[in-house]
C-alpha atoms as one frame of an Amber mdcrd trajectory, in Angstrom:
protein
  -4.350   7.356  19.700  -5.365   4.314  21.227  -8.297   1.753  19.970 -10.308
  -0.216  22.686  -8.277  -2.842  22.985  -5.141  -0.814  23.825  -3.239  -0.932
  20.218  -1.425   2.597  19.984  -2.558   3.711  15.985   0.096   5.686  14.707
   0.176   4.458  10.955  -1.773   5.423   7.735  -1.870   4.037   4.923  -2.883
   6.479   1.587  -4.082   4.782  -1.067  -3.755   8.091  -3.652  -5.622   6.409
  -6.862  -7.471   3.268  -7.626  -5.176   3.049 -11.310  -3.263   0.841 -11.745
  -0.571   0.017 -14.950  -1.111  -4.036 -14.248  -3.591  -6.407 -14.246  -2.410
  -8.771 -11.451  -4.482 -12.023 -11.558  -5.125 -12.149  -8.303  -6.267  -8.331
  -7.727  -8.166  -8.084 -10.886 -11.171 -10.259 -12.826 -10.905 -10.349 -16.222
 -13.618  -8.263 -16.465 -11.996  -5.368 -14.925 -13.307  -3.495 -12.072 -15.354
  -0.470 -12.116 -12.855   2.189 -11.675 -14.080   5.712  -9.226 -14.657   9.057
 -10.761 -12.389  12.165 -11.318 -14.414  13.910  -8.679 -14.587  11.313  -6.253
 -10.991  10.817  -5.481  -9.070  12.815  -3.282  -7.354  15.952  -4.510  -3.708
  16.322  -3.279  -4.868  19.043  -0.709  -7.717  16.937   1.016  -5.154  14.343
   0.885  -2.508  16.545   2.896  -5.040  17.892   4.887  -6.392  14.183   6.047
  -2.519  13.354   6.761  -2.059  16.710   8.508  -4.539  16.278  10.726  -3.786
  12.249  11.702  -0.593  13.447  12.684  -1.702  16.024  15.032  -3.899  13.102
  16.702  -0.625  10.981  16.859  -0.134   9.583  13.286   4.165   8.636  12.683
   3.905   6.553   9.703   2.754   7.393   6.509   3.080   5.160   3.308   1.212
   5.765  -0.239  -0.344   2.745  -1.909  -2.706   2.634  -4.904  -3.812   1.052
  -6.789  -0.399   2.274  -8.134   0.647   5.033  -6.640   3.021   6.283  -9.465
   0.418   6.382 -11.666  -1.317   9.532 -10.032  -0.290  12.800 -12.163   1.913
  14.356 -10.165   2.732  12.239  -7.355   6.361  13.623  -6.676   4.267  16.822
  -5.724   1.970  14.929  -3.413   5.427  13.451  -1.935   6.659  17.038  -1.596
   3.729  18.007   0.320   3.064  15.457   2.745   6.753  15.251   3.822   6.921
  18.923   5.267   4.432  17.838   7.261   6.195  18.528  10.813   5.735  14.836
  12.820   5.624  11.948  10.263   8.933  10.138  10.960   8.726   7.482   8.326
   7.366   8.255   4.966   7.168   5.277   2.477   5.529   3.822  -0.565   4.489
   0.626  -1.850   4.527   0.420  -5.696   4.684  -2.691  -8.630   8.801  -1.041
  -9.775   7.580  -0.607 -13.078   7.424   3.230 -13.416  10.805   3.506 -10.433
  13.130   4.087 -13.137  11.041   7.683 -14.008  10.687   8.223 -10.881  12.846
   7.248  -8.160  15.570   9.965  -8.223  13.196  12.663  -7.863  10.915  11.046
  -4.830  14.018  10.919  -2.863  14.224  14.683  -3.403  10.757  15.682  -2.387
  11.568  13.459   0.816  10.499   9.538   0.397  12.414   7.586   3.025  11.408
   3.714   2.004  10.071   1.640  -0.698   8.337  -1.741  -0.940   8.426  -3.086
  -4.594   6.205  -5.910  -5.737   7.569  -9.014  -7.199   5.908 -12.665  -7.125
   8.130 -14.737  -9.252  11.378 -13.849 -11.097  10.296 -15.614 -13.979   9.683
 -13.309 -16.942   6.868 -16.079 -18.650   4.969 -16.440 -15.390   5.481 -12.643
 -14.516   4.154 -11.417 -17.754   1.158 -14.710 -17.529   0.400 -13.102 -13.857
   0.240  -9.399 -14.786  -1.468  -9.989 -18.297   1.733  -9.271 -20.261   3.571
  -7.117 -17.757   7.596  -7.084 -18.030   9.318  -7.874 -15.648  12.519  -6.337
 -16.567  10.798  -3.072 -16.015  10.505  -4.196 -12.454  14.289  -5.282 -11.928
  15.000  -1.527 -13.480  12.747  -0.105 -11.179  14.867  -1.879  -8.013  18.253
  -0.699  -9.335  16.831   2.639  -9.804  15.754   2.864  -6.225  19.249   1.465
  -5.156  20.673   4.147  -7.287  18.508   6.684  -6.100  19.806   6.239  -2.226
  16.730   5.446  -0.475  17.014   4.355   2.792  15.644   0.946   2.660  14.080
  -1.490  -0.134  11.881  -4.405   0.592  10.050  -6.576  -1.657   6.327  -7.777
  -1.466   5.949 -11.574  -2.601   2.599 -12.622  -2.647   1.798 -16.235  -2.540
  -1.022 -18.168  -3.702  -3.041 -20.150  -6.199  -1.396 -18.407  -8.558   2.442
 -19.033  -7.555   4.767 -22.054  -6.724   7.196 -22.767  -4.471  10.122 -21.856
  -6.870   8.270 -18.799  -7.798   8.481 -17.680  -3.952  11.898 -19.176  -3.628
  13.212 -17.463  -6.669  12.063 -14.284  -5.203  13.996 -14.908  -1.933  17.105
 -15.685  -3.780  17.274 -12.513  -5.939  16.653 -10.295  -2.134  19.518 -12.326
  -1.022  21.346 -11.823  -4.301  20.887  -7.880  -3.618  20.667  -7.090   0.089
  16.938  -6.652  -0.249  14.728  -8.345   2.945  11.751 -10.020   0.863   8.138
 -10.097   2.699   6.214 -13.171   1.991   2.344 -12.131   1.521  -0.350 -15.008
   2.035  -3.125 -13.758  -0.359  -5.965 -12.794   1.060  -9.619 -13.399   0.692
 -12.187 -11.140   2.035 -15.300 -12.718   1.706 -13.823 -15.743   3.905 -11.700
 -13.713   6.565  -8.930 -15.411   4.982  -5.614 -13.549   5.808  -2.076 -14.459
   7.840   1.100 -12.926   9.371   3.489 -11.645   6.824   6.651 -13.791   6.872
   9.447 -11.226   7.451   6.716  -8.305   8.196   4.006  -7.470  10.967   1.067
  -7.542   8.788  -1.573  -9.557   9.670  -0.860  -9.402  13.382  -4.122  -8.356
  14.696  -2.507  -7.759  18.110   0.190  -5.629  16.789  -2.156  -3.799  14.163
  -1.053   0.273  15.004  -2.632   1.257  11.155  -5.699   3.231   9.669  -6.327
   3.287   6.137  -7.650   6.513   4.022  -9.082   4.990   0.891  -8.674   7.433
  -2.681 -11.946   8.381  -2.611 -11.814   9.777   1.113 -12.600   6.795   3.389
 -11.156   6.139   6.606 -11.044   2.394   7.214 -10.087   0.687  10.373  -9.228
  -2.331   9.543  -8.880  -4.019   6.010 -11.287  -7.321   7.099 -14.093  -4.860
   7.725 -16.934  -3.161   5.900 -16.323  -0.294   8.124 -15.619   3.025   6.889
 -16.074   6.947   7.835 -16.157   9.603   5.109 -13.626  12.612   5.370 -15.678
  14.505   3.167 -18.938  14.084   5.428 -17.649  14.437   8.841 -14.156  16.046
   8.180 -11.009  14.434   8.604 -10.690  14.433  12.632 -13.996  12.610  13.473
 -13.551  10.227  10.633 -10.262   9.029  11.920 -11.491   9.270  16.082 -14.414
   7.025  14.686 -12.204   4.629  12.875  -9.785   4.679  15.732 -12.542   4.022
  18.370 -14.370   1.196  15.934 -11.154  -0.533  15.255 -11.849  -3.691  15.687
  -9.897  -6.833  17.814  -9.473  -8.810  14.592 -10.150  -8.828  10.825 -13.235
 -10.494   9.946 -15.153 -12.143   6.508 -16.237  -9.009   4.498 -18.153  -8.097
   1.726 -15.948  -5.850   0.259 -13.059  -6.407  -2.672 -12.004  -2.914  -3.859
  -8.320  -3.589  -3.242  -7.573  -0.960  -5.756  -9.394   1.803  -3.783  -8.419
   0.913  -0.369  -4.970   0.222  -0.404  -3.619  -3.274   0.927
């Protein structure tokens, strides 16, 4: 598939719940968000069917966000599913570690190739002051699990900010050198003022080499994450939302009024 300005999309991201077991400072208020209804999110077989059918159109790439994506009930299922789906070459997640230890072994089984694991700091005060009491040993288990488990690679998401330090992002870089992990340095992002860069040690962010979609968990496809744009799977079925996402993908991200992280899927 190719957008109007001559990217070739072959990359989805799934974000499979808007749950999440943290309360990251910088992705929630203190207030909480208003979280989506049981019937509004995607079951597992809209889900497969919406992958299914961006792979026929030219889809490679598939990777699961959330919210937290280990939170959904019976995620190692979903796994299962989507990666007998004859085409996707690289099937991945993105998760916060803390439930890896649980899970890791048996996602490898039902066919996950990759993993990106969050970590900001590798301090346990300021990662349990970030994540509103989170552990961060839970986290470090979660990597060593993942290790253990065989899969094929392991990155780590640092995302810096307001809320971070130089020795937080530092410390983070040290403990992927420590272990053989390649870290990914996220700029945190603010949609109301377009504000977003190029991952350090990624391709985010790189309008010009932007090949993704995004199906949100309550059956959205987005094309872009700086845009209000969207086109329900549920309305127009799963083909003409993604050919109108695809064909309204636009050059580069833009300010937005939009900050349901949580349902989208960064």
């Amino acid at each position: 598939m190719l957008d109007p300005y001559g990217r070739q999309i072959n990359y989805l991201r799934v974000s499979v719940t808007d749950r999440c077991n943290l309360r990251c400072r910088y992705c929630m208020p203190n207030e909480g968000v208003p979280l989506l209804k049981h019937s509004d999110i995607l079951s597992f077989e809209e889900i497969v069917t919406v992958v299914g059918t961006a792979v026929e159109m030219g889809v490679i790439k598939v990777r699961l966000t959330g919210g937290e994506p280990l939170v959904r009930r019976g995620i190692v299922n979903l796994v299962e599913l989507i990666a007998k789906i004859e085409g996707i070459k690289d099937l991945a997640m993105t998760t916060n570690g803390v439930l890896l230890p649980d899970y890791a072994k048996a996602l490898v089984s039902a066919g996950l190739q990759r993993v990106n694991i969050s970590l900001d700091t590798v301090d346990p005060g300021c990662y349990s002051k970030l994540t509103r009491a989170g552990n961060i040993q839970q986290v470090f288990d979660g990597i060593h699990a993942a290790l253990d488990a065989g899969l094929k690679l392991i990155k780590i998401n640092c995302v810096a900010g307001p809320h971070s330090t130089v020795s937080d992002v530092e410390g983070v870089k040290a403990y992927g050198r420590r272990n053989g992990l390649p870290v990914r340095v996220i700029q945190q992002m603010t949609f109301s003022t377009g504000c977003y860069s190029i991952v350090q040690g990624g391709t985010g962010g790189d309008c010009k080499q932007c090949n993704r979609i995004r199906l949100s968990s309550d059956g959205k496809i987005r094309p872009c994450l700086f845009s209000d744009a969207f086109y329900e799977t549920r309305q127009l079925g799963a083909a003409e939302a993604i050919r109108r996402a695809v064909a309204h993908k636009p050059e580069n991200g833009k300010p937005c009024g939009h900050s349901a992280m949580q349902a989208i899927g960064g």
